[in-house]
C-alpha positions as CSV (number, residue, x, y, z in Angstrom):
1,X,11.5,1.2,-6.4
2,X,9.0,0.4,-9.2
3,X,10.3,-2.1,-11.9
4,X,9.8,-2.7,-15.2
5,X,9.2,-6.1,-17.0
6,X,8.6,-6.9,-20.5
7,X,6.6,-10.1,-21.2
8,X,7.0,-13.2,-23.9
9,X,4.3,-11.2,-25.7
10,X,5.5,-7.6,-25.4
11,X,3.3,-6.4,-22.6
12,X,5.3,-4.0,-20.1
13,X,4.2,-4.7,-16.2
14,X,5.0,-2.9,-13.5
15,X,6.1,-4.5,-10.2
16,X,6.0,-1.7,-7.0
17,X,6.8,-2.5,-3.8
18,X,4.4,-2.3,-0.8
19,X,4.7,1.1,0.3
20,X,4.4,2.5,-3.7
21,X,1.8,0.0,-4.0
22,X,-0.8,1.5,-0.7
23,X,0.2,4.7,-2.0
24,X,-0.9,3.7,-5.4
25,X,-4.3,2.4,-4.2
26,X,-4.8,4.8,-1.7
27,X,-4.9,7.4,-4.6
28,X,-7.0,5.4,-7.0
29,X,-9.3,5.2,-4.2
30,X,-9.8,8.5,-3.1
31,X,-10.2,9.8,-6.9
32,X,-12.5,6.8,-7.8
33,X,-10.7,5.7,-11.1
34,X,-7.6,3.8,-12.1
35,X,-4.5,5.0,-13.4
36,X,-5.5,4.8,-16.9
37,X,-8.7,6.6,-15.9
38,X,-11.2,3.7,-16.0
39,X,-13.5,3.6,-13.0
40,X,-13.0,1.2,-10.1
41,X,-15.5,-1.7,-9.9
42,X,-17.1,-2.7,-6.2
43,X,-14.2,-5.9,-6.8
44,X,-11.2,-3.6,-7.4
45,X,-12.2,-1.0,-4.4
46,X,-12.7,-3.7,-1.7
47,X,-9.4,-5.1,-3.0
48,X,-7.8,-1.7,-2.7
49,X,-9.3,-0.8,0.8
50,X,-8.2,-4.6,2.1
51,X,-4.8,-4.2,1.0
52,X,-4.5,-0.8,3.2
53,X,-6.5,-2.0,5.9
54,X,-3.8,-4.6,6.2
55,X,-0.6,-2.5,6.0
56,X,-2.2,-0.5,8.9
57,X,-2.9,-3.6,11.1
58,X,0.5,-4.9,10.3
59,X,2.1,-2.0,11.2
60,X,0.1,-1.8,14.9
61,X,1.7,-5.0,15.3
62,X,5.0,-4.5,14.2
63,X,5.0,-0.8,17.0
64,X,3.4,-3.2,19.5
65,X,6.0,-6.2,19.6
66,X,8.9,-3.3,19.3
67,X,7.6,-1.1,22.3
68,X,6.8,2.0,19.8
69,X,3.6,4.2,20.1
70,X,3.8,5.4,16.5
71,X,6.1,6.1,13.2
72,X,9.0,8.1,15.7
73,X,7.8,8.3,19.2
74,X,9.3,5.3,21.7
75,X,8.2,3.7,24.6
76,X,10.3,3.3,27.4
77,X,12.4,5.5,30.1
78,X,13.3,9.2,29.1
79,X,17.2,10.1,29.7
C-alpha cells in the first residue's frame, strides 16, 4: 500500500511498493507521459523499462527454484 510522507520542507512523497510501483511505470510507459502529464525523457523510460524487465527476471527465478511453471500452475506429480 502506497504511503504518504511529508518532508522538513513541506513536500508530500509518495513511497509504493514494488508491485504498485511496475504497475505505475508500466502505465507511464505505455501512455508516454508521467503522472502529472509531463513527457518521459529517453533517461526516465529506460529507467522505467529496467525496473520491469527486472521484476520479470526475478520472478523466472523465484518459479524456477520453487518448481512452478507460472503465477498458479505447479510442477510436480498430479493426485
Amino acid at each position: 500500500m502506497a504511503t504518504l510522507i511529508k518532508t522538513k520542507n513541506g513536500k508530500q512523497i509518495v513511497l509504493l511498493n514494488p508491485a504498485e510501483r511496475s504497475k505505475r511505470y508500466a502505465r507511464e510507459l505505455s501512455k508516454g507521459t508521467k503522472q502529472d502529464g509531463t513527457p518521459l525523457t529517453d533517461y526516465e523510460r529506460g529507467l522505467r523499462a529496467g525496473v520491469l524487465s527486472e521484476r520479470s527476471v526475478q520472478a523466472k527465478i523465484f518459479n524456477k527454484q520453487n518448481g512452478l511453471k507460472g503465477k498458479s500452475k505447479k510442477r510436480g506429480k498430479r493426485k
